[in-house]
PDB file of N, CA, C and O in Angstrom:
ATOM      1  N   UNK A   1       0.846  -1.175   0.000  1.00  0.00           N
ATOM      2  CA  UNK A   1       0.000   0.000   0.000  1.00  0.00           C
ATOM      3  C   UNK A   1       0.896   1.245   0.000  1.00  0.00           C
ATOM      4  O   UNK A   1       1.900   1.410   0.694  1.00  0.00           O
ATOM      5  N   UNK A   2       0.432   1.991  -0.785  1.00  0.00           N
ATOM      6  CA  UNK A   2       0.989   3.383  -0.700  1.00  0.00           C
ATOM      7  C   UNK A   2       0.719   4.253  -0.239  1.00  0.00           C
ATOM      8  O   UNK A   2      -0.451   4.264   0.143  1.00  0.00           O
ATOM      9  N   UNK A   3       1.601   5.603   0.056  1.00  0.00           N
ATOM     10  CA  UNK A   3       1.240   6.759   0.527  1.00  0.00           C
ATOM     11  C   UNK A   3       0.657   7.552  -0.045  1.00  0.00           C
ATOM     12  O   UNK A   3       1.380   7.757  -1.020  1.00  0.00           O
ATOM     13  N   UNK A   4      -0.346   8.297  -0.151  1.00  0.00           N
ATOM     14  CA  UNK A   4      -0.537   9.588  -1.726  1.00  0.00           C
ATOM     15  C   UNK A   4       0.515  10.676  -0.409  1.00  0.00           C
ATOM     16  O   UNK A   4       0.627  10.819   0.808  1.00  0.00           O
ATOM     17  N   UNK A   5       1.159  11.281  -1.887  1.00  0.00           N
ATOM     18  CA  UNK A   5       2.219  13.045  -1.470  1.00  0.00           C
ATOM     19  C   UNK A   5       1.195  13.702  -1.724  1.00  0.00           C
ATOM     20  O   UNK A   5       0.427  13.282  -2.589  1.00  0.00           O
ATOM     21  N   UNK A   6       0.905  14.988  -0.983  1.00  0.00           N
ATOM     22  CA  UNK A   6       0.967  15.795  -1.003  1.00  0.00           C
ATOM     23  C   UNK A   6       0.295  15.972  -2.555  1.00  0.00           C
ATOM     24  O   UNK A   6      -0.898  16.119  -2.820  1.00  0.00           O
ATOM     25  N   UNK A   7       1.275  15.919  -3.356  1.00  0.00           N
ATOM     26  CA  UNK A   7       1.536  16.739  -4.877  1.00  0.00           C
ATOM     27  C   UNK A   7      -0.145  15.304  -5.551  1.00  0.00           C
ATOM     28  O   UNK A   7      -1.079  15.547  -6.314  1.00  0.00           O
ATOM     29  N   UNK A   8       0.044  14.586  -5.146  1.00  0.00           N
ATOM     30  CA  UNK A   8      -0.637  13.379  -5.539  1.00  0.00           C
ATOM     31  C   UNK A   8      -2.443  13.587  -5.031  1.00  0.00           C
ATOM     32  O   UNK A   8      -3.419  13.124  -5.621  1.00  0.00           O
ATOM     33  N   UNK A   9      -2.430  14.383  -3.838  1.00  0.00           N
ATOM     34  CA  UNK A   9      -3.560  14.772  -3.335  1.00  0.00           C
ATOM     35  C   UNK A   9      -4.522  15.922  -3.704  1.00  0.00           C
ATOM     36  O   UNK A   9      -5.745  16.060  -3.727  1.00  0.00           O
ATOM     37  N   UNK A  10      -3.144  16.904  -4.061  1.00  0.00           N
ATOM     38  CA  UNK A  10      -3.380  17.920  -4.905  1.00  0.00           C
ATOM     39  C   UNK A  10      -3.854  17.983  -6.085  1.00  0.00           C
ATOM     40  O   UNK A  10      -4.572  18.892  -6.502  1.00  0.00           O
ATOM     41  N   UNK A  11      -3.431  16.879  -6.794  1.00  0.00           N
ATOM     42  CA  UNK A  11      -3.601  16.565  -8.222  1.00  0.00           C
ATOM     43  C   UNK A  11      -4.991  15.912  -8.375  1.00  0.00           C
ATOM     44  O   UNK A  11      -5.646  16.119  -9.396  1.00  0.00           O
ATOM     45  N   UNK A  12      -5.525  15.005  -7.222  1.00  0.00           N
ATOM     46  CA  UNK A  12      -6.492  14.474  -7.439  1.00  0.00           C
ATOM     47  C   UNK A  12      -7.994  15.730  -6.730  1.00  0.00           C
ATOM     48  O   UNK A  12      -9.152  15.646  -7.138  1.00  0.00           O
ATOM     49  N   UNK A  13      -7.640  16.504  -5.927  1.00  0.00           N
ATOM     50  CA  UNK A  13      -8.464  17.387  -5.984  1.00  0.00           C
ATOM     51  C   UNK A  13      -8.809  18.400  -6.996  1.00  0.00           C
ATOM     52  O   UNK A  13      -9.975  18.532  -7.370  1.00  0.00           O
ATOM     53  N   UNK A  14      -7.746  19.197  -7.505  1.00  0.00           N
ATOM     54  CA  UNK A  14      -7.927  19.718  -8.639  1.00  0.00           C
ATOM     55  C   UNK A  14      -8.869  19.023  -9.938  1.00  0.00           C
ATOM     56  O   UNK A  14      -9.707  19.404 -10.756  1.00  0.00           O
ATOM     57  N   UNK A  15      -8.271  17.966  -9.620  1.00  0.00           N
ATOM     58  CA  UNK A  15      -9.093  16.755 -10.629  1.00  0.00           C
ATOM     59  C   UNK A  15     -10.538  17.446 -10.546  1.00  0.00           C
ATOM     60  O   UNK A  15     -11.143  18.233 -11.274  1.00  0.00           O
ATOM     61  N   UNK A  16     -10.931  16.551  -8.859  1.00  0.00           N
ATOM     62  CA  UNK A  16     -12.668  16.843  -8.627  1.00  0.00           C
ATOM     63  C   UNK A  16     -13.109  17.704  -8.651  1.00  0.00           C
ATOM     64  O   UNK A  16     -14.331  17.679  -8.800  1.00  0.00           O
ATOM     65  N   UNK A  17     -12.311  19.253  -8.503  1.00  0.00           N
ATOM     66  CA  UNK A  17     -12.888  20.324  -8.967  1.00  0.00           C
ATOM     67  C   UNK A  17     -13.170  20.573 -10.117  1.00  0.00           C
ATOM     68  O   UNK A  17     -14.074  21.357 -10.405  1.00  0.00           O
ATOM     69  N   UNK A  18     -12.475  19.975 -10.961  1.00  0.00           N
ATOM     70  CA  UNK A  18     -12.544  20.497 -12.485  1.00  0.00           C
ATOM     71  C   UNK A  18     -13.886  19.803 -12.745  1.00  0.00           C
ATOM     72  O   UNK A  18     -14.789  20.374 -13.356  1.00  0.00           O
ATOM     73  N   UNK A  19     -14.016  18.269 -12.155  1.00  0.00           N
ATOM     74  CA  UNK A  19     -14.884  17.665 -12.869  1.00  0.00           C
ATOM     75  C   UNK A  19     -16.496  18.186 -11.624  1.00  0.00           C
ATOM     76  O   UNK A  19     -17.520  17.502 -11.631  1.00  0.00           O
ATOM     77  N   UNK A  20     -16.381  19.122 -10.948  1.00  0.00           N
ATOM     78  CA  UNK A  20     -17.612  19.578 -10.754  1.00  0.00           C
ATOM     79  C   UNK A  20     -17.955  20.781 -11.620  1.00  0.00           C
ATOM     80  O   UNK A  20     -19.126  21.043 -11.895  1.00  0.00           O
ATOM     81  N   UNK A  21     -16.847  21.570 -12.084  1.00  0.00           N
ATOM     82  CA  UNK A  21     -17.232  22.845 -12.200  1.00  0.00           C
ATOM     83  C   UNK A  21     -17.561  22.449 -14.031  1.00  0.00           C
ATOM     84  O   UNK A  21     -18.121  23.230 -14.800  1.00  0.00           O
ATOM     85  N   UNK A  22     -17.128  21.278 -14.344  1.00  0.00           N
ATOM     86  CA  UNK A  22     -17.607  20.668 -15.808  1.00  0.00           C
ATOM     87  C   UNK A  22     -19.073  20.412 -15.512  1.00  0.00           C
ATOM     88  O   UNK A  22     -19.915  20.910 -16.259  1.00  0.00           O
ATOM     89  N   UNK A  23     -19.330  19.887 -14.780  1.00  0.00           N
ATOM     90  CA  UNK A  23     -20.657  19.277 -14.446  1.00  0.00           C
ATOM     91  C   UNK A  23     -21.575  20.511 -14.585  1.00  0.00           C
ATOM     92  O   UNK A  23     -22.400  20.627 -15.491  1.00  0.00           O
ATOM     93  N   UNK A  24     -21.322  21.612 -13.411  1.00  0.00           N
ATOM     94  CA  UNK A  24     -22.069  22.812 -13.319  1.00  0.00           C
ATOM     95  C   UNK A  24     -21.949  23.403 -14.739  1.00  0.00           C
ATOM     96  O   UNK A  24     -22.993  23.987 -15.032  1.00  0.00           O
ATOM     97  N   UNK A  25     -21.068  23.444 -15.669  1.00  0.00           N
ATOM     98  CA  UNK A  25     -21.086  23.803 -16.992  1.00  0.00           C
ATOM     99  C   UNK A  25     -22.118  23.225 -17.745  1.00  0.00           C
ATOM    100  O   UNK A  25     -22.874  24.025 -18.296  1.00  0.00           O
ATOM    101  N   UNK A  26     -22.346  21.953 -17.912  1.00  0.00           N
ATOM    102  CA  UNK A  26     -23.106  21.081 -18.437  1.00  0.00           C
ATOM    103  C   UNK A  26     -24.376  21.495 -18.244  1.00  0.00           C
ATOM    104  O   UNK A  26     -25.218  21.898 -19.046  1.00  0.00           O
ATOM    105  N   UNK A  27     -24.422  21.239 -16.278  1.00  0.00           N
ATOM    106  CA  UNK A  27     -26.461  21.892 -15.857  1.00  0.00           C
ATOM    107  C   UNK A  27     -26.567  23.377 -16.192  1.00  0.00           C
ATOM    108  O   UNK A  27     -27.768  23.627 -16.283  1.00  0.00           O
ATOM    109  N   UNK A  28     -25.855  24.445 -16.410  1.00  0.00           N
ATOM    110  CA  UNK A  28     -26.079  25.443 -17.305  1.00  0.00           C
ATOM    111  C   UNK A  28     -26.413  25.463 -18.497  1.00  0.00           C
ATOM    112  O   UNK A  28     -27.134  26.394 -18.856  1.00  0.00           O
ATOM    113  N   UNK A  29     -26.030  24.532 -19.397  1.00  0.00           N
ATOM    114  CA  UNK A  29     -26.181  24.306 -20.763  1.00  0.00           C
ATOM    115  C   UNK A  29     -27.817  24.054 -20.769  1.00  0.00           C
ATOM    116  O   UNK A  29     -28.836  24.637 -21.140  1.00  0.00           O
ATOM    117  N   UNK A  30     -27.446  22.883 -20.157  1.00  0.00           N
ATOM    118  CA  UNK A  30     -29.086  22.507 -20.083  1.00  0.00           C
ATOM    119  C   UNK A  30     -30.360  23.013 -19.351  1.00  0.00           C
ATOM    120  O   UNK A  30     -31.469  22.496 -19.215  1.00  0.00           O
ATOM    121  N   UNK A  31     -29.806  24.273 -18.897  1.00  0.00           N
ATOM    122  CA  UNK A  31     -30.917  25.087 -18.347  1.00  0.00           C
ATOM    123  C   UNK A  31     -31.357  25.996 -19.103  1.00  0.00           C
ATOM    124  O   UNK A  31     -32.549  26.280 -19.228  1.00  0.00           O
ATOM    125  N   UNK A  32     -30.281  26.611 -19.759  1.00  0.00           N
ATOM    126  CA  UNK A  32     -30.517  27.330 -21.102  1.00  0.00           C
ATOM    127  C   UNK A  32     -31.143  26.966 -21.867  1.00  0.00           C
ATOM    128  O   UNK A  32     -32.060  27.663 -22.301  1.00  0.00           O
ATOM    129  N   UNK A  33     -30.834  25.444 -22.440  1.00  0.00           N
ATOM    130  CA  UNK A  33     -32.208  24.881 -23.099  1.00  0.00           C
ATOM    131  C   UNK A  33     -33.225  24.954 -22.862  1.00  0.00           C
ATOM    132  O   UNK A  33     -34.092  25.349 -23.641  1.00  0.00           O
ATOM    133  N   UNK A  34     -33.470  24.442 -21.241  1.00  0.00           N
ATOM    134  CA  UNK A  34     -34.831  24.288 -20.807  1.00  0.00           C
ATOM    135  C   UNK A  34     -35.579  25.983 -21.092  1.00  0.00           C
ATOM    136  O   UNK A  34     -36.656  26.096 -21.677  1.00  0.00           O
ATOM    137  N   UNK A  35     -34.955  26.938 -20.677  1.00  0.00           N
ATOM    138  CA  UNK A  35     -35.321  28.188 -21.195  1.00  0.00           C
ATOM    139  C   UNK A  35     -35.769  28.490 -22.129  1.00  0.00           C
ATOM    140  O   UNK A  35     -36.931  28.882 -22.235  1.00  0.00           O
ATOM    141  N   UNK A  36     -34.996  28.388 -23.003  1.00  0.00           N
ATOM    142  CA  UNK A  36     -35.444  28.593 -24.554  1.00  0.00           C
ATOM    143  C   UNK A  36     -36.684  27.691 -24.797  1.00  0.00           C
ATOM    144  O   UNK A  36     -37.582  28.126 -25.518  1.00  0.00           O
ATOM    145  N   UNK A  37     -36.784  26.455 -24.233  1.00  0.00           N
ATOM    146  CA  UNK A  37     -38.071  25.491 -24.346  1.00  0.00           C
ATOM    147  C   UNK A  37     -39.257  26.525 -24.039  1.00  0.00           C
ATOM    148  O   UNK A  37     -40.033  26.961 -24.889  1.00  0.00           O
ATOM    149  N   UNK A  38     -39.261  26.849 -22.629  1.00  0.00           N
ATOM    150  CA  UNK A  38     -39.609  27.510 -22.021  1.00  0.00           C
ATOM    151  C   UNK A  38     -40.605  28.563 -22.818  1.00  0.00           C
ATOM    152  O   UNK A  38     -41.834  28.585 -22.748  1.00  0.00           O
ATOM    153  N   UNK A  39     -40.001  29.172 -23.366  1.00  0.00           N
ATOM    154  CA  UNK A  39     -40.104  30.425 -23.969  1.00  0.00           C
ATOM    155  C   UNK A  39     -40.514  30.070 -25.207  1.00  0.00           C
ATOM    156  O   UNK A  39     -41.340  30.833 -25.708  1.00  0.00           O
ATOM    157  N   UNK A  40     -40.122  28.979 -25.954  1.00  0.00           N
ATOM    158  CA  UNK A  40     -41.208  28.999 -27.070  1.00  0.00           C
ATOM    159  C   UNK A  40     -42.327  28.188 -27.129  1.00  0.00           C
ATOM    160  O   UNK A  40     -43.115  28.159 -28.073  1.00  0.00           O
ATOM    161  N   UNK A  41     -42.438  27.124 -25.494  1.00  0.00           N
ATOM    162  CA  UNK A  41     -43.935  27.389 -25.339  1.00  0.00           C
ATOM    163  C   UNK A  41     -45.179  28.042 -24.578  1.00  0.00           C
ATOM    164  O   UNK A  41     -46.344  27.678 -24.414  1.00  0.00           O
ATOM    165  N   UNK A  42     -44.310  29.359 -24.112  1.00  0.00           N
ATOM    166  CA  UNK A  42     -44.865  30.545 -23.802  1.00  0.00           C
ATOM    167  C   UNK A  42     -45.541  30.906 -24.767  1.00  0.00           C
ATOM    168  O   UNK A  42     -46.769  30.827 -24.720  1.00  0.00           O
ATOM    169  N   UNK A  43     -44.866  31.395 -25.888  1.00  0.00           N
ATOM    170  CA  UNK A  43     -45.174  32.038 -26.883  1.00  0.00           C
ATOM    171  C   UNK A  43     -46.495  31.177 -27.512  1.00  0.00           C
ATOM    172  O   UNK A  43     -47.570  31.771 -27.604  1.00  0.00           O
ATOM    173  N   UNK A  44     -46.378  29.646 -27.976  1.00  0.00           N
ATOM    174  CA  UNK A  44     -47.411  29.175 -28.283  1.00  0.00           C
ATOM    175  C   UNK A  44     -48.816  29.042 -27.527  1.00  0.00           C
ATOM    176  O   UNK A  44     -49.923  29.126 -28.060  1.00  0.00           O
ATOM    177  N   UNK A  45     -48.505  28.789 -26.009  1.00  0.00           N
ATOM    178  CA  UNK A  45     -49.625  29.219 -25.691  1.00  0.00           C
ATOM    179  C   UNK A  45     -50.643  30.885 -25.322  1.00  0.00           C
ATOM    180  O   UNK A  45     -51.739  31.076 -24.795  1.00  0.00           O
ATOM    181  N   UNK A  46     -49.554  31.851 -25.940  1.00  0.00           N
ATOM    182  CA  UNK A  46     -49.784  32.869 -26.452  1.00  0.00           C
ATOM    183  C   UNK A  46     -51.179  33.029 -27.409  1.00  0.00           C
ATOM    184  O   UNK A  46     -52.371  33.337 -27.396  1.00  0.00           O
ATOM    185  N   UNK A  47     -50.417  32.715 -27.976  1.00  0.00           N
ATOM    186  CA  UNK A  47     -51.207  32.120 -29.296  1.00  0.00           C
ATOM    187  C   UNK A  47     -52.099  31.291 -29.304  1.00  0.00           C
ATOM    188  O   UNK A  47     -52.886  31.402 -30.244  1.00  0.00           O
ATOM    189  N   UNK A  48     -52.315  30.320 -28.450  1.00  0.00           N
ATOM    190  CA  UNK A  48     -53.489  29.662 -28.643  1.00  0.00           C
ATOM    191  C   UNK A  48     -54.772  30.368 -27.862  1.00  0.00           C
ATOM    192  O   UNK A  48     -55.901  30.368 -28.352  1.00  0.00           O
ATOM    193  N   UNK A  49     -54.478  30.914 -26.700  1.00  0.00           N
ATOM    194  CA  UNK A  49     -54.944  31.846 -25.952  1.00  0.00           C
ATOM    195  C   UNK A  49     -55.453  33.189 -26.677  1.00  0.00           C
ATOM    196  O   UNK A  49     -56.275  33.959 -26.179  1.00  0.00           O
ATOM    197  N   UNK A  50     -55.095  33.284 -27.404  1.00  0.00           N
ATOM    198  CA  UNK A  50     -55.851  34.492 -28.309  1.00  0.00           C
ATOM    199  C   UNK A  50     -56.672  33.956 -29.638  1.00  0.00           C
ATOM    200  O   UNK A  50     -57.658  34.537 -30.091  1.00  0.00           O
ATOM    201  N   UNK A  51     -56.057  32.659 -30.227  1.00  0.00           N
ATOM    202  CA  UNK A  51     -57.103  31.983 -30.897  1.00  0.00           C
ATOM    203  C   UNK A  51     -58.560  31.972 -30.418  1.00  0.00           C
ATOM    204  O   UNK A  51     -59.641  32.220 -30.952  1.00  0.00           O
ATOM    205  N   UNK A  52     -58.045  31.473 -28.844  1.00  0.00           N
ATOM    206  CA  UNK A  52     -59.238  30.573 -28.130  1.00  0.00           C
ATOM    207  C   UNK A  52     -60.661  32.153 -27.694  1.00  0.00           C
ATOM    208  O   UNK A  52     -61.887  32.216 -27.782  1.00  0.00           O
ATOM    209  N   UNK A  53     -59.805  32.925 -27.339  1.00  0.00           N
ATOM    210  CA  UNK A  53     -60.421  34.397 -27.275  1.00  0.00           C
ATOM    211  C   UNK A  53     -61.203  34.423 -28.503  1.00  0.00           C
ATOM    212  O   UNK A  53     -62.407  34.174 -28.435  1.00  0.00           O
ATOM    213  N   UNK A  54     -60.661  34.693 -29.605  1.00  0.00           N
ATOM    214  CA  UNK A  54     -61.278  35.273 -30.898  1.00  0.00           C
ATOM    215  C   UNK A  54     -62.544  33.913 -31.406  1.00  0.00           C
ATOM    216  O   UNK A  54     -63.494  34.119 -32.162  1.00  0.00           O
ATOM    217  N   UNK A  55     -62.178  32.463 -30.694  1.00  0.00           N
ATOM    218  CA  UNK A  55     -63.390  31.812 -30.705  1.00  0.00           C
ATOM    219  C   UNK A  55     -64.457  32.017 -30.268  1.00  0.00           C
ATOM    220  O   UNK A  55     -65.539  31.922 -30.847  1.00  0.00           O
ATOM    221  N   UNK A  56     -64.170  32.405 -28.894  1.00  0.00           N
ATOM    222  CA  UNK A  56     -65.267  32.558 -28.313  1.00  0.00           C
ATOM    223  C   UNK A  56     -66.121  34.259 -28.268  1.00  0.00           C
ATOM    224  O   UNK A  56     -67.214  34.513 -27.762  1.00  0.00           O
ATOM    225  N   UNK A  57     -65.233  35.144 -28.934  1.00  0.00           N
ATOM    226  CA  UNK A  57     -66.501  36.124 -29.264  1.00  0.00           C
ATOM    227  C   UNK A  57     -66.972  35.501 -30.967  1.00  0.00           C
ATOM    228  O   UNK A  57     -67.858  36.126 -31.550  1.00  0.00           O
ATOM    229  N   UNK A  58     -66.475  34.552 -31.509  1.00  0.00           N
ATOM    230  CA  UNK A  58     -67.197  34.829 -32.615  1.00  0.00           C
ATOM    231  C   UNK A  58     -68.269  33.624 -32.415  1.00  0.00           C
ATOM    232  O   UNK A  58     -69.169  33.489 -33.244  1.00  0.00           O
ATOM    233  N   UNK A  59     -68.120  32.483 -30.959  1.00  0.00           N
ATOM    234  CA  UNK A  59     -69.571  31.972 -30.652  1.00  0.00           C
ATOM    235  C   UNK A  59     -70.183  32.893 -30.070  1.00  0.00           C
ATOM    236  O   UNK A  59     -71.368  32.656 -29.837  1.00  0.00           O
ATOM    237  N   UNK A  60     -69.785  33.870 -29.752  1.00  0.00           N
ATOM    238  CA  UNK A  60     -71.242  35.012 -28.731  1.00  0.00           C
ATOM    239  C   UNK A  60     -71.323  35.849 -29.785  1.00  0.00           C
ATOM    240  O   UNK A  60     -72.535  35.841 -30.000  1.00  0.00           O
ATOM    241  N   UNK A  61     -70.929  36.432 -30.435  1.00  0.00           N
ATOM    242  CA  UNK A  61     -71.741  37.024 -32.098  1.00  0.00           C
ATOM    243  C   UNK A  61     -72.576  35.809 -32.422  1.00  0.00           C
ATOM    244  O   UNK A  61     -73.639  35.722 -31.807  1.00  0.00           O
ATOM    245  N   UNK A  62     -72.308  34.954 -33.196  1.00  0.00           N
ATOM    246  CA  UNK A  62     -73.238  33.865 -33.405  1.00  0.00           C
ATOM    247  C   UNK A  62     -74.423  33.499 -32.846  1.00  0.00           C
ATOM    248  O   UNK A  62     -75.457  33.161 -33.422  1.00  0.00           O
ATOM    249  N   UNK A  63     -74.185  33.594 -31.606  1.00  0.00           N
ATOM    250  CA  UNK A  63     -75.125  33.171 -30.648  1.00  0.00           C
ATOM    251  C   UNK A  63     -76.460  34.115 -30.305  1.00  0.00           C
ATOM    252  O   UNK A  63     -77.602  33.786 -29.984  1.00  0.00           O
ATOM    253  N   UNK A  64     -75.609  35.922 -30.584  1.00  0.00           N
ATOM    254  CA  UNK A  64     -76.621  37.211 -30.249  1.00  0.00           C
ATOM    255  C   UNK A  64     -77.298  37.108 -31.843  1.00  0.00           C
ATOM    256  O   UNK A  64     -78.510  37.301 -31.939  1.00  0.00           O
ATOM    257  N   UNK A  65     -76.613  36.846 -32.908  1.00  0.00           N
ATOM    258  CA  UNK A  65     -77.588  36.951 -34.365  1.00  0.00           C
ATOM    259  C   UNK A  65     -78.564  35.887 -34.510  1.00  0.00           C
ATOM    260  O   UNK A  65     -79.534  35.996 -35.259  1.00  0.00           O
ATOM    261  N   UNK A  66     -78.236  34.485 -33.547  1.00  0.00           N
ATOM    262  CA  UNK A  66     -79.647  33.413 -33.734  1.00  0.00           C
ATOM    263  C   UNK A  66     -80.165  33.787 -32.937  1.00  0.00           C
ATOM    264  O   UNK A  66     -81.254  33.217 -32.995  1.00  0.00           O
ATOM    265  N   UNK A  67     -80.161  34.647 -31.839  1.00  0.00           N
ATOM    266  CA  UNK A  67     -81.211  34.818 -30.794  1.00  0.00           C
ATOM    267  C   UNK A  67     -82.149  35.942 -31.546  1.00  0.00           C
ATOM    268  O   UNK A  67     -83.369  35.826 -31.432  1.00  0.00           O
ATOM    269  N   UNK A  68     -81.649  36.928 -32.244  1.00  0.00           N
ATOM    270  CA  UNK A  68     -82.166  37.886 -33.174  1.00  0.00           C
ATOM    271  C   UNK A  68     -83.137  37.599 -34.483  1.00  0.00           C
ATOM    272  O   UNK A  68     -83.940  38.282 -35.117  1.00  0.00           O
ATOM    273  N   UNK A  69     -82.607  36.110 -34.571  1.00  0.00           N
ATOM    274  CA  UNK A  69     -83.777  36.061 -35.748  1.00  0.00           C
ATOM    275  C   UNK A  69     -84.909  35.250 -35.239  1.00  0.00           C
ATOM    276  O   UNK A  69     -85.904  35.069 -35.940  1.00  0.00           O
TER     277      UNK A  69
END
């Protein structure tokens, strides 16, 4: 069995730092994605939400011209 130096302990921490602060690189990446996801199905339900609006006054027009005749 061996000793780890010093220089050997060092080396292997630096290691695990690198490979967290890779990691935290990575869950940034992919949060950014999730963002951008985010955001363009904001936007679509934007949009469907104003579809769904412009449906429903053109069933209550509809609805005030059959009550009219």
């Amino acid at each position: 069995m061996t000793r780890d130096t010093p220089e050997d302990v060092s080396t292997a921490g630096a290691k695990d730092i690198l490979d967290v602060l890779n990691l935290l690189k990575g869950g940034e990446e992919k949060i950014s994605e999730v963002e951008l996801k985010l955001d363009e199905m904001e936007k679509k339900m934007d949009s469907l939400l104003v579809q769904l609006e412009d449906l429903h006054k053109d069933n209550n027009d509809l609805a005030k011209s059959s009550s009219q005749k």
